[in-house]
C-alpha positions as CSV (number, residue, x, y, z in Angstrom):
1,X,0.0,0.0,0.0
2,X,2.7,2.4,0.7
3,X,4.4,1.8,-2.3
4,X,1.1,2.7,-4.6
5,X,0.5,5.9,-2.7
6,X,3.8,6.8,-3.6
7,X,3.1,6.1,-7.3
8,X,0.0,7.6,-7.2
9,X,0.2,10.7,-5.0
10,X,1.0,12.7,-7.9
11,X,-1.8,12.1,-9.7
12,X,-4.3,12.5,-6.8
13,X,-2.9,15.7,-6.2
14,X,-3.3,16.8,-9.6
15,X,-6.6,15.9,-10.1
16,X,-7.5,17.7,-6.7
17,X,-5.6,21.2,-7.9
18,X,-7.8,21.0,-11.3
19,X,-11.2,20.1,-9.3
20,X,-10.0,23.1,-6.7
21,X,-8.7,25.5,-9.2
22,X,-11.0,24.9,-12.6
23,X,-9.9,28.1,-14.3
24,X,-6.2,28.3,-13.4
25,X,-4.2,31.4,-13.5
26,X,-2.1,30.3,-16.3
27,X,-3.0,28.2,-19.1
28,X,-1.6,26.7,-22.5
29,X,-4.2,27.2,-25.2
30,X,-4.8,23.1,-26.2
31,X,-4.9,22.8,-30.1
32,X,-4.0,20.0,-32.1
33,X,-0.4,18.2,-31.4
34,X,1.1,16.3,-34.7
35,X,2.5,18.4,-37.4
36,X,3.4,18.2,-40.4
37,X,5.9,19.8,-42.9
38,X,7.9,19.8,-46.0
39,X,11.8,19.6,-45.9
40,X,13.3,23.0,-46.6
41,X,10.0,24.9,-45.8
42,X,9.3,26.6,-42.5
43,X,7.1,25.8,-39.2
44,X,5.3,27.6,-36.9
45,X,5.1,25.6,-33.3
46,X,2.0,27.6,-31.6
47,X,2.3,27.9,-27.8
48,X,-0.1,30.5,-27.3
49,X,-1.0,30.9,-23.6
50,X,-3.6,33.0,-21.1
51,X,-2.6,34.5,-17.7
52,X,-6.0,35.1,-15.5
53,X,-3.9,36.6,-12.3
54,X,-1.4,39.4,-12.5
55,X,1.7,38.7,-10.9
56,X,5.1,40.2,-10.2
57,X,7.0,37.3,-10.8
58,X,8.9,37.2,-14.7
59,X,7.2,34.7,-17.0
60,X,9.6,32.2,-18.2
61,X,9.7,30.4,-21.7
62,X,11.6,27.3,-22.3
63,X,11.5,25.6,-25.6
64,X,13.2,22.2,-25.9
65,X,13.8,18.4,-27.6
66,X,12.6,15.4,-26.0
67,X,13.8,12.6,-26.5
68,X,12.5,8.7,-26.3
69,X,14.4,8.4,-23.1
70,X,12.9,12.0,-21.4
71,X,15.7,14.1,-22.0
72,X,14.9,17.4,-22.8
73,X,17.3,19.3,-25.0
74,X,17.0,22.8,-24.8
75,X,16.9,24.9,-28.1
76,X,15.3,28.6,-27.2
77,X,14.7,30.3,-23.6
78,X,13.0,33.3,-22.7
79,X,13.8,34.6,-18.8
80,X,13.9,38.0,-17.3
81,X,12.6,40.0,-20.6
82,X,16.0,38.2,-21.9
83,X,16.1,35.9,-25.6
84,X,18.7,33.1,-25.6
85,X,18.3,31.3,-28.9
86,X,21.4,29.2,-29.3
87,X,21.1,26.8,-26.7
88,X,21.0,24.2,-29.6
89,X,23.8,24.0,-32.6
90,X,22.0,21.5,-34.9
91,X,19.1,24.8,-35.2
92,X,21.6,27.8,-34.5
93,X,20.1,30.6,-36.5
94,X,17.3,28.6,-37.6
95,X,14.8,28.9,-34.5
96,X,12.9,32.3,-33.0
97,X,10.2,33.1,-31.0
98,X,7.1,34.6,-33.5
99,X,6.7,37.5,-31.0
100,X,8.8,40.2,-30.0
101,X,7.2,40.2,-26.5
102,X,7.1,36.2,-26.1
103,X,6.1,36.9,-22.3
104,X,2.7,38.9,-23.8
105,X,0.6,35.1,-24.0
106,X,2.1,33.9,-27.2
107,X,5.4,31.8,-26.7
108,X,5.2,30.2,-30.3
109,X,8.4,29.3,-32.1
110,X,9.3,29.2,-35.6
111,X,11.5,26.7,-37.6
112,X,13.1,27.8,-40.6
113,X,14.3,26.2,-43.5
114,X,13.6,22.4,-42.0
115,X,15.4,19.2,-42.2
116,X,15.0,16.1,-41.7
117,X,16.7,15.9,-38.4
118,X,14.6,18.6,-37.0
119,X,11.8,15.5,-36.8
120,X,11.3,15.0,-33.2
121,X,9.3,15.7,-30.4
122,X,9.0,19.8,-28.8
123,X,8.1,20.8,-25.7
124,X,6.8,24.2,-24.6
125,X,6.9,25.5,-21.0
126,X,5.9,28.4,-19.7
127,X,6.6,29.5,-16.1
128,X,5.0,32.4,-14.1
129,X,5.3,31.3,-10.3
130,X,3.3,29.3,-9.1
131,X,2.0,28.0,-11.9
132,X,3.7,26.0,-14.9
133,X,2.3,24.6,-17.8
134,X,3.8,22.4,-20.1
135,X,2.6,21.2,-24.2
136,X,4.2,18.8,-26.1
137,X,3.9,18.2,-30.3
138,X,5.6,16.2,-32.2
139,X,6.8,17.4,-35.8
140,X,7.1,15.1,-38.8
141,X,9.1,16.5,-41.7
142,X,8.5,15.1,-45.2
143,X,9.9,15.5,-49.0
144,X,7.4,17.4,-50.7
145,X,6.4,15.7,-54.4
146,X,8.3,16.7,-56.9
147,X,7.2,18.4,-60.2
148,X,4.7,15.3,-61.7
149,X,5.5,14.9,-65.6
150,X,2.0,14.1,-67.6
151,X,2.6,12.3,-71.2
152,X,-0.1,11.3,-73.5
153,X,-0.1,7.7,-75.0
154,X,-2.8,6.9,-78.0
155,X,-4.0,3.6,-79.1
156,X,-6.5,3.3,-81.9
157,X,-9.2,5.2,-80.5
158,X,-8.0,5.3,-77.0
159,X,-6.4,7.8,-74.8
160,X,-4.3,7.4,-71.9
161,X,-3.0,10.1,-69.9
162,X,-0.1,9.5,-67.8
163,X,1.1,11.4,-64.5
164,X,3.9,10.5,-62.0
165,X,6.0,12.4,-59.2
166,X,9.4,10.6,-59.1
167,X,10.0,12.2,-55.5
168,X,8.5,12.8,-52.2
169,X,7.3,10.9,-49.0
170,X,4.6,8.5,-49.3
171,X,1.3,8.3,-49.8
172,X,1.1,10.7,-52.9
173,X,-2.6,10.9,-54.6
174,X,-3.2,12.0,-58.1
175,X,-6.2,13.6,-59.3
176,X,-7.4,14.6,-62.4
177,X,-9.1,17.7,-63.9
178,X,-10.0,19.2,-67.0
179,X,-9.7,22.8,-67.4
180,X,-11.0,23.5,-70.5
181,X,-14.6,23.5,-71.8
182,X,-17.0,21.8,-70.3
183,X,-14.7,21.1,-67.2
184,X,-16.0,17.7,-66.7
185,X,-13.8,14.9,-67.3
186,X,-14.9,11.8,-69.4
187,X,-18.1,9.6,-68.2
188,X,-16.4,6.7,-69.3
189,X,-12.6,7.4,-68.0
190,X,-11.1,5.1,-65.5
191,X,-8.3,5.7,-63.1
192,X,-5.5,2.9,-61.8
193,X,-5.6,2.7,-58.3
194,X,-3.0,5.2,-58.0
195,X,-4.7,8.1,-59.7
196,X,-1.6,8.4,-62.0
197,X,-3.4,6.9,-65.2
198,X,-6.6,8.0,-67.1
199,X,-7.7,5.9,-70.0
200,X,-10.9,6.6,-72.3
201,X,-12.1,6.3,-75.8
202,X,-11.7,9.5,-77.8
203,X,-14.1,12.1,-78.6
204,X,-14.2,15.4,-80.2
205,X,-15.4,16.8,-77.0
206,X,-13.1,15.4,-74.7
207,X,-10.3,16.8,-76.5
208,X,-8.9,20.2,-74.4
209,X,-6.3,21.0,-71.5
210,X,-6.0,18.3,-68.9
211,X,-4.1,18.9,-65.0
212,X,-3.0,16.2,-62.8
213,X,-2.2,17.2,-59.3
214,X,-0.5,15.3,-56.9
215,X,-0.9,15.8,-53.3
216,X,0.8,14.9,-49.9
217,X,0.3,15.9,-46.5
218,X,2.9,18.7,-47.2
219,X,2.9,19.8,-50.6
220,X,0.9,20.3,-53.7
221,X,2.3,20.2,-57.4
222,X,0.6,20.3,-60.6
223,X,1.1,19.8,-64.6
224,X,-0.9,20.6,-67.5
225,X,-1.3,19.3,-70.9
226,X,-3.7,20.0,-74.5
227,X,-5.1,17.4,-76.5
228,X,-5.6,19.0,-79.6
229,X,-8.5,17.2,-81.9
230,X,-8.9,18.1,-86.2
231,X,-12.3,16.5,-87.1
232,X,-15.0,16.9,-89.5
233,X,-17.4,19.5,-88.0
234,X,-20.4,17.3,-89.4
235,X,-18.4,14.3,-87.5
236,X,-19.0,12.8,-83.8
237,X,-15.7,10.6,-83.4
238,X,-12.3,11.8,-84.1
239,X,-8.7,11.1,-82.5
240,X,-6.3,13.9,-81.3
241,X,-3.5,15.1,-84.0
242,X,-0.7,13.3,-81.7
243,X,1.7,11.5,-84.9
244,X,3.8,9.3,-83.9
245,X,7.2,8.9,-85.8
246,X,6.4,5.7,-87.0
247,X,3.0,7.4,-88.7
248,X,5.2,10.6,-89.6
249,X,7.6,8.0,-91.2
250,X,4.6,6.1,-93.1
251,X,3.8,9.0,-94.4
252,X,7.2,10.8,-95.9
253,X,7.7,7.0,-97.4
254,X,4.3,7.0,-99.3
255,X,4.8,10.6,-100.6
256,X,8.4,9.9,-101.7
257,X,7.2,6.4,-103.8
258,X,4.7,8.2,-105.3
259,X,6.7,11.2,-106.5
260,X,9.5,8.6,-107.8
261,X,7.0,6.9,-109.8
262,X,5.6,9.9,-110.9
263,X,8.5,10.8,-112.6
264,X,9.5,7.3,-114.2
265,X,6.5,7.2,-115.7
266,X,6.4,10.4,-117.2
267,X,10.4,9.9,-118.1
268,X,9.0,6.5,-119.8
269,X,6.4,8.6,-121.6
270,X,8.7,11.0,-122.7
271,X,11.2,8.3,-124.3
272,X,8.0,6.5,-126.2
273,X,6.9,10.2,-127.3
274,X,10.5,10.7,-128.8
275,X,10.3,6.8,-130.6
276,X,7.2,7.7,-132.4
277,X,8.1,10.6,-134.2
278,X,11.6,9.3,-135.2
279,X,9.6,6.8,-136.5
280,X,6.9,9.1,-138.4
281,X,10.2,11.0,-139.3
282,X,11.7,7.5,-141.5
283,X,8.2,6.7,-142.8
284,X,8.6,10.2,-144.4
C-alpha cells in the first residue's frame, strides 16, 4: 500500500488542484499536437497561452527536444525580458520566437528552412510562479512531391494520360481535372488505383487541356497538358492530331514512292513520245 500511494500521490494531487482551481491562473491554449511539414519549408510551433492573475514574478519560456528516453534538450529560452536562442547548434540561427514580446501570451516558435533531423518531439513551457504549464507536439518532416510529368499515350481510339512524381514521402494521390470546356472529365474514363493513369475512348469533346495534381500531407504540385483534336465539324468521333514517328515515317515513305513513280513514268512517256516521231520522221 505504501508503495502505490507513492506512485500515485501525484496524480491524486493533480486531479484535486484541477477540481480546486477549474480556471487556473495560467494556461496553454490546447490545439492540435502532430505536425506536419515539407523539408526545406518553415514551421510555426504555436504555444499560445492566457494569464488570468497578475503577478510580479517574470514569465519564463523554455523551448526544448525530448527525446525517447525523457531528456529534454534545450533549443530557445526566454527569462527576465532576456532571448537566448542558441542553446542548440543543430538549429543555431534557424529557430525564434514569432513575437517580439514572447512573455505577452504567445510563446510560439518558428523553424526555418527544416530538415529532416529537426523531426522530433518539442516541448513548450511556460513559467510564471506558481504555476507551470507544459505542451508537447511532435513534428514530422516530409519530401514534398516533386514536379509530376504528364505524357499522352494513344492507341487506336484510346487515350491514356499519364502522370507521375518521381520524388516525395509517401502516400502521394493523383487527381485529375480538366480545365477546359465543359470542365468535366470523361463519363467513361477510368483511373488505376493510383490516380496516375486515365484511360478513355476519344471524342471530339473530350479533347482540351488536362491537369494532374498530386498531393501529400505537405505539398501540392501540378502539370498541364492540350489534347488537340482536327475532325470533320459534321463528325461525332475523331482522334487527337498526336503523330507518332512511325506514322510521320509512313507517311514521308508513301509521298516519296509516289513522286518517284511519278516521274518514271512520265520519263517512260517521254522516251516513247520521242520513238514515235523518229519513227513518223523515217516513214517520211
Amino acid at each position: 500500500m505504501v508503495i502505490m500511494w507513492h506512485l500515485l500521490w501525484p496524480s491524486v494531487l493533480l486531479g484535486l488542484f484541477f477540481n480546486i482551481c477549474p480556471a487556473c491562473p495560467l494556461e496553454i491554449q490546447k490545439e492540435k499536437n502532430h505536425y506536419y511539414v515539407a523539408r526545406g519549408s518553415s514551421i510555426q510551433l504555436p504555444c499560445a497561452y492566457t494569464q488570468t492573475v497578475d503577478s510580479q514574478q517574470d514569465t519564463k519560456i523554455l523551448w526544448s527536444i525530448v527525446s525517447a528516453d525523457g531528456y529534454e534538450q534545450p533549443i530557445i529560452w526566454f527569462t527576465g525580458g532576456r532571448l537566448y536562442s542558441d542553446l542548440y547548434k543543430p538549429m543555431e540561427g534557424r529557430v525564434n520566437f514569432t513575437s517580439a514580446d514572447p512573455q505577452n501570451g504567445d510563446a510560439s516558435i518558428k523553424i526555418q528552412d527544416v530538415r529532416l533531423s529537426d523531426m522530433k518531439m518539442y516541448r513548450c513551457m511556460v513559467k510564471k510562479l506558481p504555476e507551470l504549464e507544459l505542451k508537447t507536439l511532435e513534428l514530422t518532416v516530409m519530401e514534398a512531391p516533386s514536379q509530376p510529368l504528364c505524357s499522352v499515350a494513344k492507341e487506336d481510339n484510346s487515350m491514356t494520360l499519364k502522370c507521375r512524381s518521381m520524388h516525395g514521402t509517401p502516400p502521394l494521390h493523383y487527381i485529375w481535372s480538366k480545365t477546359s470546356g465543359n470542365k468535366v472529365l470523361p463519363i467513361q474514363a477510368t483511373v488505376d488505383p493510383t490516380g496516375a493513369t486515365l484511360h478513355w475512348n476519344i471524342t471530339e469533346r473530350e479533347c482540351g487541356s488536362y491537369r494532374c495534381t498530386v498531393e501529400s500531407m505537405v505539398a501540392t504540385k501540378h502539370c498541364d497538358l492540350h489534347l488537340n483534336c482536327s475532325l470533320p465539324h459534321d463528325s461525332n468521333v475523331g482522334s487527337p492530331l498526336l503523330l507518332t514517328t512511325t506514322a510521320v515515317v509512313a507517311i514521308v515513305v508513301a509521298v516519296t514512292t509516289l513522286f518517284i513513280f511519278t516521274v518514271v513514268l512520265a520519263v517512260l512517256l517521254y522516251r516513247k513520245g520521242k520513238e514515235q516521231s523518229k519513227d513518223i520522221n523515217i516513214a517520211m
